[in-house]
C-alpha positions in Angstrom: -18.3 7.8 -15.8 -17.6 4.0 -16.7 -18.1 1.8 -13.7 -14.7 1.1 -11.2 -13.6 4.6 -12.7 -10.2 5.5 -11.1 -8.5 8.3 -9.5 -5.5 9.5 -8.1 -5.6 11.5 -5.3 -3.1 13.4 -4.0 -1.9 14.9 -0.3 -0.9 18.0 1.4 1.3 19.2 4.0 1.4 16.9 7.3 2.1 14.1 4.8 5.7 14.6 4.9 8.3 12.2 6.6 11.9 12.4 6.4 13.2 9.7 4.0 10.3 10.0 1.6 11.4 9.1 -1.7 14.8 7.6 -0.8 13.5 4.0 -2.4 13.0 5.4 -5.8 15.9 7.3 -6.1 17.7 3.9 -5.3 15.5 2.2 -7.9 14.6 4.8 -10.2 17.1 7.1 -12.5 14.1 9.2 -13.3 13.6 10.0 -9.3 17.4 10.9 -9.1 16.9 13.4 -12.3 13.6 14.7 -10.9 14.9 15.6 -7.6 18.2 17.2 -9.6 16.2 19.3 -11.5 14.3 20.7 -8.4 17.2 21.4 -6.6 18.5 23.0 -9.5 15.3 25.4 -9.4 15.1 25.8 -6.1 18.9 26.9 -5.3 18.5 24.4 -2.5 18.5 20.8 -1.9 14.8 19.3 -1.5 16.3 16.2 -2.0 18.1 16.4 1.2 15.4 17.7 3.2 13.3 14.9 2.1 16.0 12.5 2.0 18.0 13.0 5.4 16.0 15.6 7.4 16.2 16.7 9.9 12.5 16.5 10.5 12.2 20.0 11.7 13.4 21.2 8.6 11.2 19.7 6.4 8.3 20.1 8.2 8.7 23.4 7.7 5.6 24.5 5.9 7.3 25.6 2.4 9.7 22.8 2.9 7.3 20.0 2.9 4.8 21.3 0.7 7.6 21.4 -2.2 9.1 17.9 -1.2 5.5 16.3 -1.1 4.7 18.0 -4.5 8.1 16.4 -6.2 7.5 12.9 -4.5 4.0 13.1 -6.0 4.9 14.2 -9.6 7.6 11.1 -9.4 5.3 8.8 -8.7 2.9 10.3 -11.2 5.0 10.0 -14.3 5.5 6.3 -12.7 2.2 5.4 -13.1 1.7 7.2 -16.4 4.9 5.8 -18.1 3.5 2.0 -17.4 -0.2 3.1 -19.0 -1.9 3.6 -15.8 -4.1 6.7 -16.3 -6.8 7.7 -13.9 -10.1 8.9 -14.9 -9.7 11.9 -12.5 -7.5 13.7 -10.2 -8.3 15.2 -6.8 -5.9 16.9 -4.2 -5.9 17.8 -1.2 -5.3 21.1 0.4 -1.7 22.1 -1.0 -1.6 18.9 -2.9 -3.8 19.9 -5.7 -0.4 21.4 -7.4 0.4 17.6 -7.7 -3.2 17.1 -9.1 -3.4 19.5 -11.7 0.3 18.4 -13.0 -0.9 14.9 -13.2 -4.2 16.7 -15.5 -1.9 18.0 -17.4 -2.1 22.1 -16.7 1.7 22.3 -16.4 4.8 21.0 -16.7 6.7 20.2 -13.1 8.8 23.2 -12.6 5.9 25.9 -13.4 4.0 23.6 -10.6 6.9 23.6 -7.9 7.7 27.6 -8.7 3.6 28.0 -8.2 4.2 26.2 -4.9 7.1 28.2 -4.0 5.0 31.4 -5.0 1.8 30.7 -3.0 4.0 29.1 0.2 6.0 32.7 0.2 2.8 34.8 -0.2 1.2 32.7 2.8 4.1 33.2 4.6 4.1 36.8 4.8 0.5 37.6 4.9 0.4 34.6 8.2 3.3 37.7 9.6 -0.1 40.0 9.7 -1.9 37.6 12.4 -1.9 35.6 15.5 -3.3 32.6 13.6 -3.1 29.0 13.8 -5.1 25.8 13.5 -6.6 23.2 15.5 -8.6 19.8 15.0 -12.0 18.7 16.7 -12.6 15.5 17.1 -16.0 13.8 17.9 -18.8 16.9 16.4 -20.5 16.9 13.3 -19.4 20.1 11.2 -22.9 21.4 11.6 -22.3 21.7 15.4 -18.8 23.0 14.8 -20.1 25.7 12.5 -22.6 26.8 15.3 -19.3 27.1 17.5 -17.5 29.1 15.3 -20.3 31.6 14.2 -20.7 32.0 17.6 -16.9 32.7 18.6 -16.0 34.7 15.6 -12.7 35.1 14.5 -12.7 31.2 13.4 -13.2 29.4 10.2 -13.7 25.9 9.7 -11.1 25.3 7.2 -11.0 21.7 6.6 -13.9 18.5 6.9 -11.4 15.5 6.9 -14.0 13.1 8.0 -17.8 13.1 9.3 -16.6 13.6 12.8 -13.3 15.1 12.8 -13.0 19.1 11.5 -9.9 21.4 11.3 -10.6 24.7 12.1 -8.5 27.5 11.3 -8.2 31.5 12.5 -7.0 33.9 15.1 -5.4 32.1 18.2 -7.7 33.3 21.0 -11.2 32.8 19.2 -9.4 28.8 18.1 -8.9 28.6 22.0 -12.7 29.4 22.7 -14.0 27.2 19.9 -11.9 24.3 21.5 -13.4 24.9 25.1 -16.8 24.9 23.9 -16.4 22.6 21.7 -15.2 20.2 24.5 -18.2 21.2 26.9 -20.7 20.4 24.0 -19.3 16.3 23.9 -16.1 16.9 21.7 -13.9 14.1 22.0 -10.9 16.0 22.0 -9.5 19.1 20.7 -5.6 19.7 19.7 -3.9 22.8 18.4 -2.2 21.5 14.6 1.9 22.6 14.4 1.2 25.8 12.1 1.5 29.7 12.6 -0.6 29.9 9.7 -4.5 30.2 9.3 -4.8 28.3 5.8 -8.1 27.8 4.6 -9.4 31.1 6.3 -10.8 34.8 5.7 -7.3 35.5 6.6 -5.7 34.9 3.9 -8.0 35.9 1.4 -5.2 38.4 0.2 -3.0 36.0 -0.1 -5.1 34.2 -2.7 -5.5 37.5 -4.6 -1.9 38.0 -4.5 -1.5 35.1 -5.9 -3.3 35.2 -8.9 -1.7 38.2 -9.8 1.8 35.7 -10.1 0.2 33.4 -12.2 1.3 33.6 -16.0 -1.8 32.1 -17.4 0.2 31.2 -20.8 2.2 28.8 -18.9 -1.3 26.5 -18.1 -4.0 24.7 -19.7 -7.4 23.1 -19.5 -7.0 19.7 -17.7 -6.5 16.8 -20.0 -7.8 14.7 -17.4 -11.0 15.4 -15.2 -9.3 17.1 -12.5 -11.9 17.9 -9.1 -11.7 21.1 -6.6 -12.1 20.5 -3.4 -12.8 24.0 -2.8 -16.0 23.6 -5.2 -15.9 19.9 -5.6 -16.8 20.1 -9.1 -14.6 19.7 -12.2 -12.2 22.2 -13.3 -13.6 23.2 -17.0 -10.8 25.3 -18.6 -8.0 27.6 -17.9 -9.9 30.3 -16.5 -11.7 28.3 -13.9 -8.1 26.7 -13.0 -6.6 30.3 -12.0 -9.5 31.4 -9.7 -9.6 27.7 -8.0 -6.0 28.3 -7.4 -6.7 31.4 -6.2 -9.5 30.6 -4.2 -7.9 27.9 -2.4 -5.9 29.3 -0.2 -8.6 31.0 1.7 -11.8 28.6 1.3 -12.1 25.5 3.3 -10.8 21.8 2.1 -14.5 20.0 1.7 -12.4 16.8 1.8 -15.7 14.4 3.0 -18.1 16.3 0.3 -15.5 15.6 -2.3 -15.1 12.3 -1.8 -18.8 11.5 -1.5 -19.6 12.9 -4.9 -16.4 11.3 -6.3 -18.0 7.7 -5.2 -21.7 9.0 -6.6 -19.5 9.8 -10.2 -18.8 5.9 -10.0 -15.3 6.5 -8.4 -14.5 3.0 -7.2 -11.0 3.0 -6.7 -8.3 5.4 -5.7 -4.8 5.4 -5.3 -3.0 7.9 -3.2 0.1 9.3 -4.9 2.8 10.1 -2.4 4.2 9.8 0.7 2.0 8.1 3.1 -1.6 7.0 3.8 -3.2 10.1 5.4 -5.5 10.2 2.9 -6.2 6.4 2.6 -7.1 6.5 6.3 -9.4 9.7 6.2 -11.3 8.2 3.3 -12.2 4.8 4.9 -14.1 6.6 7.7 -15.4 8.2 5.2 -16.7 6.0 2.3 -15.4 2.2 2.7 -17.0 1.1 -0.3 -14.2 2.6 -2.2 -10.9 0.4 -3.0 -7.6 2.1 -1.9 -4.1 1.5 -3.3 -1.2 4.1 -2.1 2.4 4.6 -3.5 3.9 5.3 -0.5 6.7 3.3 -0.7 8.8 2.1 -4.3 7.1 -1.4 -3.5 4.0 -0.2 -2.8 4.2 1.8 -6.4 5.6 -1.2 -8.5 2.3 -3.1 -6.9 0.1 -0.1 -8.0 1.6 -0.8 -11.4 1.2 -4.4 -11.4 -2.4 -4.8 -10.4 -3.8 -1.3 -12.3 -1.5 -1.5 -15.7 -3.6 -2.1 -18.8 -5.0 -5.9 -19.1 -5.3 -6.4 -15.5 -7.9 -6.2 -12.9 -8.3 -2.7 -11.4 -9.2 -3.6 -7.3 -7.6 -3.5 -4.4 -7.2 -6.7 -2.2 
């Protein structure tokens, strides 16, 4: 890639927070009609949820994963109308929906029904098992690995940063993993708010069930370089697309591996599209070489736009 390449990355569940996306519907007719045609889809309001809350409702997991997913696509076509395209796309965990619409494999309602699709399959194959999550802070992954071989019944399901791993699986064997990893110099150790072992063997038939739903003439081959974090290479065509979105809701989130090779692949700057700065913060512990820019706000976006729109400068401050 061309030197200060950029990308737009984008974020999953647990980025969610109630008002997200109120700015730009006050600002922004096409936010109103993107949120109306959602709700129209749905047979629900997502723009309340996201709007109003209550915060238990949306951090319910379909609930946020569909309300990040629109926020993202908003800010998306945002970026795109002004010129602003990124050299790649990258999402991460439930947000790569977002990413592969901004590559150009779908339109926005085949994304948020494929959202609505894998979130229901998730739901009922999580009704087969006492799973959950959990996140260890302080061990290098090798050391967690070592932990969870050992305990069995455990996954580590996402890398975040160098020092802080998710791990995912059946209740009692997350329990052991975070004793022992405590005892071996962990700095802490705290269950995550989900009934769900995403990222796991667990849900491996969830991810075939999946692909079974998925009408293959309603995608295409990324337009734009769009990265797995599942294999942390590029998607290459249509085929490789389905089993990535099969395969990802079983195989772990190699968020620090992804990132790393994004940055080798002259990846300079990225700007996270959405709600928040989770992904902002997980990157500088991981890479602080790279320049990041986040639309998490309507001012926030319109500064995106200003510094990164053709002619200018693309750096952060």
């Amino acid at each position: 890639m061309k030197p200060n390449s950029l990308g737009f990355i984008y974020p999953g569940q647990g980025a969610q927070q109630v008002g997200m996306g109120a700015d730009l519907c006050e600002t922004h007719a096409a936010a109103r009609k993107r949120f109306d045609q959602a709700d129209n889809f749905l047979g629900f309001s997502i723009k309340d949820c996201c709007l109003k809350g209550p915060r238990e409702t949306l951090a319910q997991d379909l609930n946020a994963q569909l309300g990040i997913y629109t926020v993202s696509t908003i800010v998306t076509d945002m970026l795109m109308k002004a010129k602003v395209v990124p050299d790649i796309c990258a999402g991460y965990s439930s947000g790569f929906y977002a990413a592969a619409y901004a590559s150009g494999c779908f339109d926005f309602l085949t994304g948020l029904a494929m959202v609505r699709t894998a979130g229901k399959i998730l739901l009922k194959t999580s009704q087969m098992y006492d799973g959950g999550m959990a996140v260890i802070f302080g061990l290098p992954l090798e050391q967690i690995q070592l932990i969870t071989q050992k305990v069995g019944n455990v996954d580590v399901a996402i890398h975040n940063t160098p020092r802080q791993i998710v791990i995912s699986g059946l209740k009692p064997g997350i329990d052991a993993v975070m004793t022992e990893a405590m005892r071996s110099g962990a700095l802490d150790a705290d269950w995550l708010p989900v009934t769900t072992a995403y990222h796991s063997r667990f849900m491996a038939d969830a991810g075939k069930s999946f692909m079974l739903t998925i009408d293959r003439n309603s995608l295409q081959a990324p337009k734009i370089s769009l990265y797995s974090y599942t294999t942390t290479n590029p998607v290459a065509d249509r085929d490789t697309l389905i089993n990535v979105l099969g395969m990802q809701l079983s195989h772990p989130v190699l968020w620090v591996d992804l990132i790393r090779k994004l940055r080798h692949n002259q990846i300079d700057t990225l700007v996270e599209m959405g709600p928040g700065t989770m992904l902002s913060r997980s990157i500088r512990w991981i890479d602080r070489h790279i320049a990041m820019l986040d639309t998490s706000t309507a001012i926030k976006t319109q500064e995106v736009i200003d510094s990164l729109s053709p002619g200018t400068v693309c750096h952060a401050k």
